[in-house]
N, C-alpha and C positions, 0 to 999 in steps of 0.2 A: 656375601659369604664366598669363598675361595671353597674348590675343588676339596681341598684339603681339609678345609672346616665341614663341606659335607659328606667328605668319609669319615672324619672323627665322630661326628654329630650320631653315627649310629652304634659306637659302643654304649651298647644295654644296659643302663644304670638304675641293670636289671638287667613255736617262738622257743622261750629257752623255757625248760621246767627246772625245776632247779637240781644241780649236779648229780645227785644222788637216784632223784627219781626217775630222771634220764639215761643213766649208767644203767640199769634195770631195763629199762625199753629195749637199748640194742645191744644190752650182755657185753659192754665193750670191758675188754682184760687186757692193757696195754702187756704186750710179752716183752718190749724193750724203748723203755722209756725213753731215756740217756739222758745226759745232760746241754739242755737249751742253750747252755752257753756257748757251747761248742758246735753248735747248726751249723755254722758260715765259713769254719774253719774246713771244711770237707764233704765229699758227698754224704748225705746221712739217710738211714731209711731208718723209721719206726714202726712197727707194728701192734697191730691192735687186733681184735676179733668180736663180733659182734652179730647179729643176726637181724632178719626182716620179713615181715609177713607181706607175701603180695599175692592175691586171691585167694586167702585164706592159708597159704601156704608157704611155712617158714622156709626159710634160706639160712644157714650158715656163712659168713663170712670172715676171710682175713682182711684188713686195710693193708698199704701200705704206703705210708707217707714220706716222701722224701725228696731227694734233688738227684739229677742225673749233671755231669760238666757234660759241656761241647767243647769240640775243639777245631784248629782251623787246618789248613791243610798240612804246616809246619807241625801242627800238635800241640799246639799251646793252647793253654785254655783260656777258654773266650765267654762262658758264660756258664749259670746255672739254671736247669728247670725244674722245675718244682711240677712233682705231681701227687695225688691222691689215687691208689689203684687198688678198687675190691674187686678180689678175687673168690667164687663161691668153690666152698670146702667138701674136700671127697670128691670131687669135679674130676675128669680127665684133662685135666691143665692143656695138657702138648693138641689136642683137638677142639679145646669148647673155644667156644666164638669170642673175639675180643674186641672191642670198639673203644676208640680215641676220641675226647670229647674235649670241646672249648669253642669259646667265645668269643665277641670279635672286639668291635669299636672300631680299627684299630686302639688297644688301649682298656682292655677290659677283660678282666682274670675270667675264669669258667665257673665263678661262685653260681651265677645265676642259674645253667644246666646243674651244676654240683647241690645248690640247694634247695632249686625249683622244680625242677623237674626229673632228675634220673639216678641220683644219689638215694642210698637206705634212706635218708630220713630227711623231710624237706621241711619248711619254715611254713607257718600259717601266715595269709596275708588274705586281705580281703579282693576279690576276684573283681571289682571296678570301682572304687571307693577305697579313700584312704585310709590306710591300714595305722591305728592308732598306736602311739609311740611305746617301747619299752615296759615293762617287759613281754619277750616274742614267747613264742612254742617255739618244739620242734617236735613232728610226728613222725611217726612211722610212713614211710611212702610206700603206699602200695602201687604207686603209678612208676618204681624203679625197673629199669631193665635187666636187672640182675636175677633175673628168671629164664633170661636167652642170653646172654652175654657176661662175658667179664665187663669192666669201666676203669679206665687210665683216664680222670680230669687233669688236662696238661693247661696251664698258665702259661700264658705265650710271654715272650722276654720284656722284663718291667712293670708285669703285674702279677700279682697275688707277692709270692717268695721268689719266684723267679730273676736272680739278678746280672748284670753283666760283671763279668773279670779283667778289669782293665787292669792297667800298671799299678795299679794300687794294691789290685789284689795277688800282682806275678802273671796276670793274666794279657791277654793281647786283644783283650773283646771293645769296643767303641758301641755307641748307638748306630750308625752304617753299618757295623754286621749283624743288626738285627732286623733296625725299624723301614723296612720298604715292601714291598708285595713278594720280592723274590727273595730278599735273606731271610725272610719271615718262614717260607716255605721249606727253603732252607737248613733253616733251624728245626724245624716240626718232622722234617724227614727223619735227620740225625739223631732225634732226640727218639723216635722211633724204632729205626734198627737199631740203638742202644738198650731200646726196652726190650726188645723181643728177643736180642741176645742176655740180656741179664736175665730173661724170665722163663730162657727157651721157649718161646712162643712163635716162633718161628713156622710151625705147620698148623697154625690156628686159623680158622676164617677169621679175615680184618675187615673192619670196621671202621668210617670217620661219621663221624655227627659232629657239626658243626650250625652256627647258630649266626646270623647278621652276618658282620665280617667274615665270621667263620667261615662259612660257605664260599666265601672266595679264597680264603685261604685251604676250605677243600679242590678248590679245582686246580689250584697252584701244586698243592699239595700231593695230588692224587696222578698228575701229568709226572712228580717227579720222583713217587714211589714206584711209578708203571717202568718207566722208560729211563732212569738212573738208577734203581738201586733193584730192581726188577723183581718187585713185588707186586703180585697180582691182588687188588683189594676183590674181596667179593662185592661190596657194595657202600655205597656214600648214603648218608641222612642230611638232607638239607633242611633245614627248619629258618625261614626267614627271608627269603631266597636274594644276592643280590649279585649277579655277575659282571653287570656292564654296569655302570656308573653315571651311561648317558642317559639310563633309564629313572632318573635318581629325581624326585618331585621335588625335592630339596629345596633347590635353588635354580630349575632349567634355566630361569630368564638372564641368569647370567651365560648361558649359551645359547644366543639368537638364533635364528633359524631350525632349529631340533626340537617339533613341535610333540615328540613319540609319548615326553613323559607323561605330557598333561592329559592325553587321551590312556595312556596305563593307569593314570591314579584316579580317574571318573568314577568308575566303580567302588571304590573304597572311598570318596565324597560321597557317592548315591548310599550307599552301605551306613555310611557313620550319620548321614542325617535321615535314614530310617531308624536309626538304633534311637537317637534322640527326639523323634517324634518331632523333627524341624521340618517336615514336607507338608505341603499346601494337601493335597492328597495322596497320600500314603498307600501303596500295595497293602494288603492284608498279613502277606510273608515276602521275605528276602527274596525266594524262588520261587519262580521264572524271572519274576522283574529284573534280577540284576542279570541275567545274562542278555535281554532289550537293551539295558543301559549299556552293557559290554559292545551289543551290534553295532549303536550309534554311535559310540565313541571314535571307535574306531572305522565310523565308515562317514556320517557327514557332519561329524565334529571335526575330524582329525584333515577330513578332506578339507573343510572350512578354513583351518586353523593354515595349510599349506597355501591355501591361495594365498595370505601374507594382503598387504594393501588392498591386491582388486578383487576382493571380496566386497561385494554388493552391500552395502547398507542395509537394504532391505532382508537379503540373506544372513547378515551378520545379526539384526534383532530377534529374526525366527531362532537363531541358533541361542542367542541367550537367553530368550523365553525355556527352552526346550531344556537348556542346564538346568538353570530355574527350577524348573521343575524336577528335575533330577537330583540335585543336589542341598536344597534349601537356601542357598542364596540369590540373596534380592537379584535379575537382572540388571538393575542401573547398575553396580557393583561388578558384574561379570563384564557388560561392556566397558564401565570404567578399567576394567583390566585388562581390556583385549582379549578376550573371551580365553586368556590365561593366569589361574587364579595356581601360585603355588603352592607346596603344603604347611609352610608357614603362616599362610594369609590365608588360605582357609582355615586352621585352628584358630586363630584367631580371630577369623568372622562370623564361622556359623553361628556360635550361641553366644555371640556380644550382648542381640538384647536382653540374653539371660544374666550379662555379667560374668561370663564363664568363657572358659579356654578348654579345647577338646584335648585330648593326649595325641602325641606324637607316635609314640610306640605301640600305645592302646588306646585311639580313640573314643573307646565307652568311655575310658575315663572322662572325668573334667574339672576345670580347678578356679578358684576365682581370677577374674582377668585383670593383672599386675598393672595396664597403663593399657585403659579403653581405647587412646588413639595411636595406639601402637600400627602399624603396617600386620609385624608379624608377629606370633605367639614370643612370651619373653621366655619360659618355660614349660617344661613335659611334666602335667600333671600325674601321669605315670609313673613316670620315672621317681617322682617325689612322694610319692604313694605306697612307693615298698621300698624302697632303695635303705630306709635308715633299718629295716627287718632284717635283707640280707645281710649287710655291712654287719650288724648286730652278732645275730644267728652264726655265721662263720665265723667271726670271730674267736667266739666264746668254744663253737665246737669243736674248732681245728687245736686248740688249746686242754680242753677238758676231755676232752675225748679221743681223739687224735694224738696228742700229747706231742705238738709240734708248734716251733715259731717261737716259743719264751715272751719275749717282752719286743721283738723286732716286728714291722708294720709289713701289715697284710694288703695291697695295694690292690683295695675293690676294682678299681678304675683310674688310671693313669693318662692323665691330660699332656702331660708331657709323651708319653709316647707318642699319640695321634698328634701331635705338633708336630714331632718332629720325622712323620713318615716320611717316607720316599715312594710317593704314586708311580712311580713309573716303572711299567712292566716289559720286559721281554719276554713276546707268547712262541709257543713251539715253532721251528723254523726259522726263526728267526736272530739276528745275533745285534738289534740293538733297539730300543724302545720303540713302540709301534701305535703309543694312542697318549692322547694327554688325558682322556679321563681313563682310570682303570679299567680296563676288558680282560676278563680270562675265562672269558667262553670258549676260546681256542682249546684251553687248554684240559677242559674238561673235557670238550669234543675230540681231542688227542690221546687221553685217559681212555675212553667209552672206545675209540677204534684202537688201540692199543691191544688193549684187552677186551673183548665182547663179548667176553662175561659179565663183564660188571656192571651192574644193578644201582638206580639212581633214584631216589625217594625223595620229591618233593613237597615238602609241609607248609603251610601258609594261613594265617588268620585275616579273616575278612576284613577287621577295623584297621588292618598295620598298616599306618600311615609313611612309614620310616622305610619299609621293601614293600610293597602293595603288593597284592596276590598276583593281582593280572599283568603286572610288567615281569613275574618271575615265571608268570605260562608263556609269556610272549619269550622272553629270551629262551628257555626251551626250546620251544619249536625255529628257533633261531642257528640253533648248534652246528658248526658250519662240519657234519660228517654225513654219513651214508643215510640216508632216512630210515633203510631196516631197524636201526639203530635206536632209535625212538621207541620202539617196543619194549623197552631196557627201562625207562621211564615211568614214573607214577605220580598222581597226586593225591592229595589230600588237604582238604580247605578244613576250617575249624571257623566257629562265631568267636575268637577272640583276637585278639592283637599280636603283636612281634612274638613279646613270651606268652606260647600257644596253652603254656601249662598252670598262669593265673587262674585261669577257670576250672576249679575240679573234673567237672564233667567231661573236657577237655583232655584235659592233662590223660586221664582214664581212657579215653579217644587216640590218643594219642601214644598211650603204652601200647594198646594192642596193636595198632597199626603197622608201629616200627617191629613188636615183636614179629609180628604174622612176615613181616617183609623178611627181616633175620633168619626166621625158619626156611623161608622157601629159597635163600640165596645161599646156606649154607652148605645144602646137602647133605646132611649130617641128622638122625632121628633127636628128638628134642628130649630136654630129660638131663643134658651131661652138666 
């Protein structure tokens, strides 16, 4: 698998009541409907107004749904973005707090944050076990941020409605001015100071949450709102965390000698074969155990794994005993790998003899195994787990409720984007590509000393196989700025996988954390 197919490989791929009874939940009174036919002919916004209880405590809101054009430096137009923005009503607009959300893949619209996690009203799906087909919910979300914040879900170009304006449309936009690490950022700026001018928002605290890819499209992002358009964010949400790309379990063994991943993803192996009851003997709880597995990993595994050939024989069977143990897999298996097992080939191998493939993105999950002599998983039981809910659920909503889209396709996930990206980044300083696999740790670290105010919230589930927890603490503490600076920093672990907000309990974990973080970086009494 190419570099390329493992940054595609992490857009998140990842019910209804029926119209009338739903209409009634969130009070929605489309105020200007228009006509669906004429979407694509022009920028268009609809509005809607609706409401949402979140700890007992209704919100008022307006939507607003519609597309912003980019243009290029000549001024022609090059594309459109498509967002969904609630804004809560009788608010003091020009002050309450705003946050920009979306999703990564490269190649994957923001449905997922939009209806999993921080949107008025999200989709029921079952929290590790496959969510049974048609017809969905959709509930009331009390786990939405819309109790601290406004929410702008922005569609990055080529998925959801989001589309390019090439010659066809009068436009001058190609896939090069979207699809690569820096026109993406790019794009996401523009499409930003266009909001905040159309909405005067301009004196609001800003916000990005960002999710997978996202999160690297926030540090791209956040270097180029600081330092080009000289907007000071108050603070980033990272949920997923993946900056560097060498850190990536993916597929390291296609980069020989870079032993760092396999000692980051140890702990989400020890993690996912405690969850599945795969360990010879099992800790009673997760914690303290995983932060032993975490010591060893990274001290005479990782040491092991550097010796490279003259590694002792002898030394090299203690150390697979000692995975072994850690992880659920047979040692003959870890020495047949070289005591490096990817995360392909370990979804794959732990619960073979159960007939089963663990998830990729949520490892609790697991699914039946597609071709038992496979190497590596053929599929993300996950991902095939909820993905027909989402696709489902927006749909229907953005349509019935929203009153947006008509009869034109709503692009969950876009395989052709993540084709056709362009990995290569130019980090601050610099004025020509500087890594063959993505890094924009620079660039967040240029964001954070830029501005030193700004507030950085990392989120991460124990089973995510796809950004591991502990390659997203290690690149942290990695940040190549002033170390005072790290004070600026936070964590938060959850027991689920990529999408933190599968699990109710979670997801509720998860609302207050980001809110509690929103209050204290705004400076602003809470309430507006």
């Amino acid at each position: 698998m190419s570099i390329a197919r493992r940054i595609s490989a992490l857009a998140i791929a990842t019910m209804l009541l029926p119209a009338a009874a739903f209409a009634a939940t969130v009070a929605a009174k489309p105020a200007a409907a228009g006509n669906a036919e004429n979407f694509w002919s022009r920028p268009h916004t609809v509005s809607t107004h609706g409401a949402v209880t979140i700890n007992g405590k209704r919100i008022d809101y307006s939507a607003d749904t519609g597309t912003l054009i980019l243009h290029d430096k000549q001024g022609k137009p090059t594309g459109e973005m498509f967002y969904v923005a609630y804004f809560k009503r009788g608010a003091d607009a020009a002050r309450r707090p705003i946050a920009f959300l979306y999703n990564g893949g490269p190649g994957s619209s923001s449905v997922w944050l939009h209806m999993g996690a921080f949107g008025p009203v999200r989709v029921v799906t079952d929290s590790h076990i496959h969510t049974p087909p048609a017809p969905y919910r959709l509930v009331n979300n009390d786990g939405s941020l819309l109790d601290a914040t406004d929410l702008v879900f922005v569609d990055a170009m080529g998925t959801g409605f989001s589309r390019i304006l090439g010659k066809a449309e009068g436009g001058a936009g190609t896939p090069k001015t979207f699809y690569g690490v820096d026109p993406d950022g790019q794009a996401f700026a523009q499409f930003i100071t266009e909001f905040l001018s159309k909405y005067g928002r301009w004196n609001s605290p800003k916000y990005l949450i960002g999710e997978s890819y996202g999160t690297t499209r926030s540090a791209v992002l956040a270097n180029i709102l600081e330092q080009q358009d000289n907007i000071d964010l108050n603070g980033i949400v990272l949920c997923s965390t993946i900056l560097n790309f060498d850190t990536s379990i993916d597929q390291p063994n296609l980069d020989p000698g870079i032993n760092l991943p396999y000692a980051l993803a140890l702990p989400t192996y020890a993690a996912t074969a405690w969850y599945h009851k795969a360990l010879d003997n099992p800790p009673a709880k997760l914690h303290p155990w995983l932060d032993q597995v975490q010591t060893w990993a990274m001290g005479p595994y990782l040491q092991a794994l550097n010796e490279g050939a003259t590694l002792p024989r002898a030394q090299e069977d203690i150390i697979a005993r000692q995975m072994a143990q850690y992880t659920g897999l047979p040692a003959a298996y870890i020495l047949k790998a070289d005591l490096r097992v990817t995360g392909p080939e370990f979804e794959q191998t732990l619960l073979l003899p159960r007939g089963e493939t663990t998830g990729r993105l949520d490892a609790r999950f697991s699914g039946p195994s597609m071709d038992p002599l496979a190497e590596m998983a053929a599929y993300d039981p996950q991902s095939a787990a909820i993905s027909s809910a989402y696709t489902a659920a927006f749909n229907d909503y953005v349509r019935k409720t929203l009153h947006f889209g008509g009869d034109h396709n709503y692009k969950i996930v876009s395989n052709s984007v993540g084709n056709d990206w362009n990995l290569l980044h130019t980090p601050p300083g610099q004025t020509t590509p500087a890594y063959v696999a993505t890094n924009v740790m620079p660039d967040l670290a240029a964001a954070m000393s830029y501005n030193p105010d700004l507030k950085v919230m990392v989120n991460a589930g124990y089973y995510d196989l796809a950004t591991p927890y502990y390659a997203a603490w290690y690149q942290m503490q990695q940040l190549p700025m002033q170390a005072s600076l790290q004070k600026n920093i936070e964590f938060r672990y959850y027991h689920t996988g990529h999408m933190i907000y599968v699990r109710p309990e979670d997801l509720q974990r998860l609302h207050d954390n980001i809110v509690q973080f929103i209050r204290a970086s705004d400076r602003e009494p809470a309430g507006r």
